[in-house]
N, C-alpha and C positions, 0 to 999 in steps of 0.2 A: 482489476486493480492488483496492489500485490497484493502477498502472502497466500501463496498457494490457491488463488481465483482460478481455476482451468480453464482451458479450449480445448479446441479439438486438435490433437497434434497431426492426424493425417492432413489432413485439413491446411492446417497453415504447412507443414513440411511439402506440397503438393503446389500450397501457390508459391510459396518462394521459389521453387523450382522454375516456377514457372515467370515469375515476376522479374523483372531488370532490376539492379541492384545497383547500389550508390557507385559502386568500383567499374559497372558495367558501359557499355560506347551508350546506350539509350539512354541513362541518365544526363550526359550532358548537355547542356542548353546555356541560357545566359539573356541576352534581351536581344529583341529585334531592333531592327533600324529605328523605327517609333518607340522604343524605349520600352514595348509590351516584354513579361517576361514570358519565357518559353523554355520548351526540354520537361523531361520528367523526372517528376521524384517519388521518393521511394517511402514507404511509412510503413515502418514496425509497431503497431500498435499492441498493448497488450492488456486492453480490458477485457470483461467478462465477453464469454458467445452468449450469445441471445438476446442481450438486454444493453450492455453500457455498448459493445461494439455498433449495434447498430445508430447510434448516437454522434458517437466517434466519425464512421462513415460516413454519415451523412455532412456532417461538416465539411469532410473533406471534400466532398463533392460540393460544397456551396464554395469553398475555396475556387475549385476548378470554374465553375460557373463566373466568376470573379474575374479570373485569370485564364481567358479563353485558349492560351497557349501555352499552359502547363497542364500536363496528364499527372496527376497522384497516380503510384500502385501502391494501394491497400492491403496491407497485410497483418493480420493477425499472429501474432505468436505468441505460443502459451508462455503465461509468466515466468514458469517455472522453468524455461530453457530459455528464455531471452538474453539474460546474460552472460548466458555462457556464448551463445550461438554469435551476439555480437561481438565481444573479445573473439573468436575464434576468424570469424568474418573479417574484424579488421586488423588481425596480424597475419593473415593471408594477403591483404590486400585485396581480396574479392571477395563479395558476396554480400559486402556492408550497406544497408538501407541508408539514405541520405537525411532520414532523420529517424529519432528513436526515442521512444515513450516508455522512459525509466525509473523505479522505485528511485527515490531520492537518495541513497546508501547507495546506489552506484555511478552518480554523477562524480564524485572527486575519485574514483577508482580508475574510471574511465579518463577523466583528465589526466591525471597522474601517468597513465603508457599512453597518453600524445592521442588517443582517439577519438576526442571532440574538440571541434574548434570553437575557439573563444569567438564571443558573443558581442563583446565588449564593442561599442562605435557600430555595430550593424542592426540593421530592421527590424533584427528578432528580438530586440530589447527596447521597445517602441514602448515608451511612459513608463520606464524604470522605477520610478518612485513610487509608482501606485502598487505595487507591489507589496502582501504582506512580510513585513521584516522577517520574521520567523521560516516564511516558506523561499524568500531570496537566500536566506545561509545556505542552504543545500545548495545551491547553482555556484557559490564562490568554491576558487580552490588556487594557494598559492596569487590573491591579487589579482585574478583575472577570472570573469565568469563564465560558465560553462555550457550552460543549460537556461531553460527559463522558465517556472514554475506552475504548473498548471492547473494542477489541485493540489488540496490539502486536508489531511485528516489524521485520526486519533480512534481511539475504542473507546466503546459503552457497551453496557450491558442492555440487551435487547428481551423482552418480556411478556410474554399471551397476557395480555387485562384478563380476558374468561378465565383463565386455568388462575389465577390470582384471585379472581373475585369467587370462583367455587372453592377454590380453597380458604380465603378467608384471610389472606396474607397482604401483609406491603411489600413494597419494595425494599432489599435490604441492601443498606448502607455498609455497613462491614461482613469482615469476612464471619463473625462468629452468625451474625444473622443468616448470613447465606444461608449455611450450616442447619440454622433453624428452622426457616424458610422453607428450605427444602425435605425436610422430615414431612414437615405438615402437610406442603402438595405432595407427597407420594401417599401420605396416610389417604390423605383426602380424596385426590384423585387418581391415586394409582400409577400417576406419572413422576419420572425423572424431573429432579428438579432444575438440572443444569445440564449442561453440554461442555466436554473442555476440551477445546481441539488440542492432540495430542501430537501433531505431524507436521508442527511451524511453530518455531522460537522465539515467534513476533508474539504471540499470543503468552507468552509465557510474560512479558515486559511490566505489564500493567501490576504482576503480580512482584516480582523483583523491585521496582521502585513503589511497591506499598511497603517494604520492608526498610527502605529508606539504600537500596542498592541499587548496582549499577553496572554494564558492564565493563566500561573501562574509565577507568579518570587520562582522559586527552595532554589534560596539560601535565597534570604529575608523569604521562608515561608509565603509570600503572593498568597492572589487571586487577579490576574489583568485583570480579565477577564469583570468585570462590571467600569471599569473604564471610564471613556469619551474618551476614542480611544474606547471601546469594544462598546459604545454607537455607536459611529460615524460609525462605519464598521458595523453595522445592520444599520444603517438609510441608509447607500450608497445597499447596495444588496435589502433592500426593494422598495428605488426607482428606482433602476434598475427592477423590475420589476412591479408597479406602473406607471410607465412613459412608460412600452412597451418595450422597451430598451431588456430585457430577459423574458423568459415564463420559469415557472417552474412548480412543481407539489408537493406530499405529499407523494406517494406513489414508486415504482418501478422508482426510479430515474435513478439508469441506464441502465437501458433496454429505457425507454423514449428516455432515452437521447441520448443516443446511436444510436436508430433506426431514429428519425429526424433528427441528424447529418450526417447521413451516408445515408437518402432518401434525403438531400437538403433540410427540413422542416424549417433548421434553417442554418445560415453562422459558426457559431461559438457554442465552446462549450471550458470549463477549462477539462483539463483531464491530465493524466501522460505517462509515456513510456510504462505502460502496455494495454495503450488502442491501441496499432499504429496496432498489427494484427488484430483486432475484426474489427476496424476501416478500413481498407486496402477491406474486406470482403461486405464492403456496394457497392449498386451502382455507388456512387458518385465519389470513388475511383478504380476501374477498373485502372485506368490511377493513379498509385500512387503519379505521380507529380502533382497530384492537389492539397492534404492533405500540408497545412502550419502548420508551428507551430510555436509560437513566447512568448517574457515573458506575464504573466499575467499582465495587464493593471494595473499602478504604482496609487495607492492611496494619499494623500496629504504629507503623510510624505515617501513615496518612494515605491518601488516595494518588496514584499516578498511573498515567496514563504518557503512551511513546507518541511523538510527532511522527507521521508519516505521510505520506502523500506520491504524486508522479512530476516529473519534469520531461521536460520535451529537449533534449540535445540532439544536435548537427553532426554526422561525421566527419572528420577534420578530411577526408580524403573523397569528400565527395567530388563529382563535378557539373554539379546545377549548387553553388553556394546561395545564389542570388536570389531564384525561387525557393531553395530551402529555407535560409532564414525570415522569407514570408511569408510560407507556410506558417514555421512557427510561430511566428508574431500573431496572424490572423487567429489559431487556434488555441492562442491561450489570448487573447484580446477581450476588451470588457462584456462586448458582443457574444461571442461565442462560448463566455466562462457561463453569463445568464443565461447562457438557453442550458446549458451542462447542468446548471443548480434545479432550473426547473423539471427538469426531464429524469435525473437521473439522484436528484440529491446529492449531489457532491459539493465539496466547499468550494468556493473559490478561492485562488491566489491574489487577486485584487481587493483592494480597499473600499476602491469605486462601487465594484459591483451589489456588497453589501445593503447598500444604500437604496437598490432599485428594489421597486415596490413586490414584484414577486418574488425575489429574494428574501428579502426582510419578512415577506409573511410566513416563509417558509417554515414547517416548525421543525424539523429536520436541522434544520441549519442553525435553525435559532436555539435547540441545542447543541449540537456540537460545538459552534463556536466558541462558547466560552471553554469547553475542553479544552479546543486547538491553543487558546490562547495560553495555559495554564501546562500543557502540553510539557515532556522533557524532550529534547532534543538529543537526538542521538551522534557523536561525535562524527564531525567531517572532515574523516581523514580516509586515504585511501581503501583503507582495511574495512572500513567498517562494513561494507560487503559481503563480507568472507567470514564474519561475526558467528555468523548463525547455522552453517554447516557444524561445526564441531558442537554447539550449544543445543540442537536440536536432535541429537544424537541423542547425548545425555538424556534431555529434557522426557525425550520417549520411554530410554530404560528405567527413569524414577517415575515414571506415571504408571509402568505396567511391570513394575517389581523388578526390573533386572538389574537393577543397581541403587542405591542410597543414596538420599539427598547428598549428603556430603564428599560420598566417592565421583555421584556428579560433575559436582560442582569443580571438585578439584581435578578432573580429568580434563574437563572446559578448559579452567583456565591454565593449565598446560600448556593445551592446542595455545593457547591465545598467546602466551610467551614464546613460543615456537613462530606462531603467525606475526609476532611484533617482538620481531628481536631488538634486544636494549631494553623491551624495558621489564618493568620489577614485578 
């Protein structure tokens, strides 16, 4: 998923090389005389290695089984270069995958320099309506859509029942509990009460709109991000870990995080629906009913949590359109969202799929859902992409002392009027 999920970069940098690409002669196909489609297409995928990709995979090879005259190539790219690596790919004109599995923050960026083709009247938009409202905004941009939505999710705070039940604690609801919370499991057990990934800007969100901020107002054309909430929500996470309360780091935040959470290093940690298989995979969960999950701990003006999720965009300069946008269709279809929910925990985009019985019993889903719903949406406007390079700077030097909430803050939004000229 996003926000910083790794792979392995030799790894995927080896098969693109290796792989034919959206811009490349292998790519094009179109249908045979019988109407079957054919040619190959190309798939940037960018979930986890080890656990969500081989999920992904698999799908796409039931595609292929489907569609006896389309080859999928498969390819993994680490999150954390995919977007660069596709703007780069498609303003060269080569090297661009035919289709591409994108944090939803960069579906109107992508739209906006002309490198996904509109969706709008073709395959890949098969039962439009069923779609959750919430996770379709991301796909629009400018009255034509873009992409088409394939999961959905949010943060919670994630929790060891054992390190809770030896210490003696609940789960806390605000941030002074946290605070409390966490005294008592380190008196008690000796362990870290928290984890605060300190190497992704996303993670800082939930905290900024408990202060009642935000980082930009869309419609006013303002920057809200250095305001005295955006203040307040860097002085609450830096004494959260000044006070002990959370340990964080600068570097590999989740691999860190990940591996303490799941050795018992720490009780708690913020993460999404896409961490529950990696998560499941540690010691500590053997016995999956230990893993709790609950909202992230409410700040002084209430609890909030950011909308995020993936979408599946086309590149506008493919040439197999025809098997692309069915690719698409097929892999965010009702069909293939449920098998997504059951295997890997992840939300669906659809309304339908809700309703199907192993979904519904899921309890993974049957929390988060109502997060998602309650969810802030982050603005879809081209920029919003490009948000989190200069906010995650910041966000690092006030975690680990090199700078002050408010030098922060006001350094951010800077960058950000710089980044969006015109406005205030």
């Amino acid at each position: 998923m996003r926000r910083g999920i790794t792979a392995t970069a030799l790894v995927a940098t080896l098969a693109i090389a290796a792989t034919a690409c959206g811009g490349d002669e292998e790519s094009t196909g179109g249908k045979s005389s019988s109407g079957e489609l054919t040619g190959t297409v190309t798939w940037w995928d960018t979930s986890t290695v080890g656990s969500e990709d081989k999920v992904f995979k698999k799908l796409a090879e039931d595609f292929e089984a489907k569609h006896k005259g389309v080859d999928v190539k498969y390819v993994n790219v680490p999150f954390g270069e995919a977007q660069n690596k596709f703007k780069n790919a498609a303003q060269s004109g080569s090297g661009a995958p035919d289709v591409i599995r994108s944090e939803v923050a960069w579906t109107p960026e992508f739209a906006d320099l002309g490198y996904l083709a509109p969706l709008d009247g073709t395959a890949a938009l098969k039962d439009e309506k069923d779609f959750v409202p919430q996770a379709a905004a991301s796909t629009k941009y400018n009255g034509k859509t873009y992409a088409v939505p394939q999961v959905i999710d949010s943060l919670g705070i994630f929790y060891n029942k054992k390190l809770f039940k030896d210490a003696g604690v609940e789960v806390p609801k605000t941030i002074d509990e946290l605070k409390t919370v966490s005294k008592t499991i380190k008196d008690k057990t000796g362990k870290t009460g928290m984890y605060l990934r300190g190497d992704d800007a996303y993670w800082f969100l939930s905290f900024l709109y408990g202060e009642g901020g935000d980082l930009v107002d869309a419609k006013g054309k303002t920057v809200t991000v250095d305001s005295p909430a955006g203040v307040k929500a860097m002085e609450v996470v830096k004494d959260l870990v000044d006070s002990g309360a959370a340990k964080t780091d600068a570097t590999d935040g989740w691999e860190n995080m990940q591996a303490a959470f799941k050795g018992g290093d720490v009780a708690m940690m913020i993460n999404g629906p896409w961490a529950i298989a990696d998560t499941y995979a540690g010691p500590q969960f053997k016995d999956k009913a230990n893993l709790g999950v609950a909202p992230v701990p409410a700040g002084s003006a209430g609890q909030g949590a950011p909308q995020g999720g993936h979408n599946l965009g086309v590149y506008a300069g493919s040439k197999n359109l025809d098997a692309s946008y069915a690719f698409v269709e097929y892999m965010s279809s009702a069909e293939s969202q449920a098998k997504i929910t059951t295997e890997l925990n992840l939300l669906p985009t659809r309304t339908s799929v809700y309703s199907q019985p192993d979904v519904a019993k899921n309890e993974i889903v049957g929390f988060f859902k109502p997060v998602v719903d309650k969810a802030i949406e982050r603005p879809w406007i081209p920029e919003t992409g490009s948000l989190f390079a200069p906010l995650v700077t910041e966000y690092t030097k006030v975690l680990t002392g090199q700078t002050t909430p408010e030098k922060g803050v006001k350094t951010t939004g800077d960058s950000y009027r710089k980044l969006l000229k015109g406005w205030k």
